[in-house]
N, C-alpha and C positions, 0 to 999 in steps of 0.2 A: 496413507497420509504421511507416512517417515519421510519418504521421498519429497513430497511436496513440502515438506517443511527443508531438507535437504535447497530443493531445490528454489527456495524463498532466500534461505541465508546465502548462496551464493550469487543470485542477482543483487541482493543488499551488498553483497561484499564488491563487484560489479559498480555498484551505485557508488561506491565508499571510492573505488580506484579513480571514477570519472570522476568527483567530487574534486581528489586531489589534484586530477589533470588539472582542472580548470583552477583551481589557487595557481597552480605554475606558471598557465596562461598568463591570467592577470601577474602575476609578478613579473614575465617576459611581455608587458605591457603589446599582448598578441591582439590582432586585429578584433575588434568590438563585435563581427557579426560571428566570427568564428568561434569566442566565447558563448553569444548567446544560442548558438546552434547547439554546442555541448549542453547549454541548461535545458533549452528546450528535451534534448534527449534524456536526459538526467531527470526531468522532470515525469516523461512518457515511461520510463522504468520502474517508478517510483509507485505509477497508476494502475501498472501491473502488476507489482506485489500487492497493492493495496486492494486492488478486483480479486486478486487470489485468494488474500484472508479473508475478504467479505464473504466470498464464496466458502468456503472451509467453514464458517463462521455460520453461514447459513445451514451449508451440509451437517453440519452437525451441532451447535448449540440451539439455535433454533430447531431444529426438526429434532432434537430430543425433547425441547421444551413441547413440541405438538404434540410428540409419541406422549409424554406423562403423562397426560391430561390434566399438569396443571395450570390454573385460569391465572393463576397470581405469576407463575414463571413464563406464563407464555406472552403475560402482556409486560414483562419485564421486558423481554428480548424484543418483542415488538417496540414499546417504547426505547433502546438500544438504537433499535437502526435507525428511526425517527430522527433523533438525537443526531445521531450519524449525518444524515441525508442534511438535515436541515443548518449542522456545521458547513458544510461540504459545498452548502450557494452561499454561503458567508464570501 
């Protein structure tokens, strides 16, 4: 998991460089599509760290709450994602 968290913070730090590409863009008042093609991608990277903590997230907060056998933490975590999913078509 060291790794995978490793490897989280340097797509974020990735995500942080593109970020500032595109301030530059817009200040070098750069062609309109060629901005939105950076967000788009900036956007798609964003969705992958995000699928990777959900995953992590599942792998092991959830599935420790299943192994406990507790009813009151597992429907925590359950209502968690809930919460999640039902921001996420907002």
């Amino acid at each position: 998991m060291a790794s995978g968290k490793q490897d989280r913070i340097n797509r974020l730090a990735r995500v942080a460089g593109q970020v500032n590409g595109v301030a530059r863009m817009i200040e070098q008042d750069r062609y309109c599509m060629e901005v939105l093609d950076q967000l788009q991608a900036i956007k798609a990277a964003l969705a992958k760290v995000e699928a990777q903590v959900l995953r992590d997230h599942a792998a092991s907060c959830v599935a420790d709450a299943i192994a406990s056998g507790d009813a009151r933490d597992q429907q925590q975590k359950f209502s968690e994602l809930i919460d999640l999913f039902e921001r996420a078509r907002r």
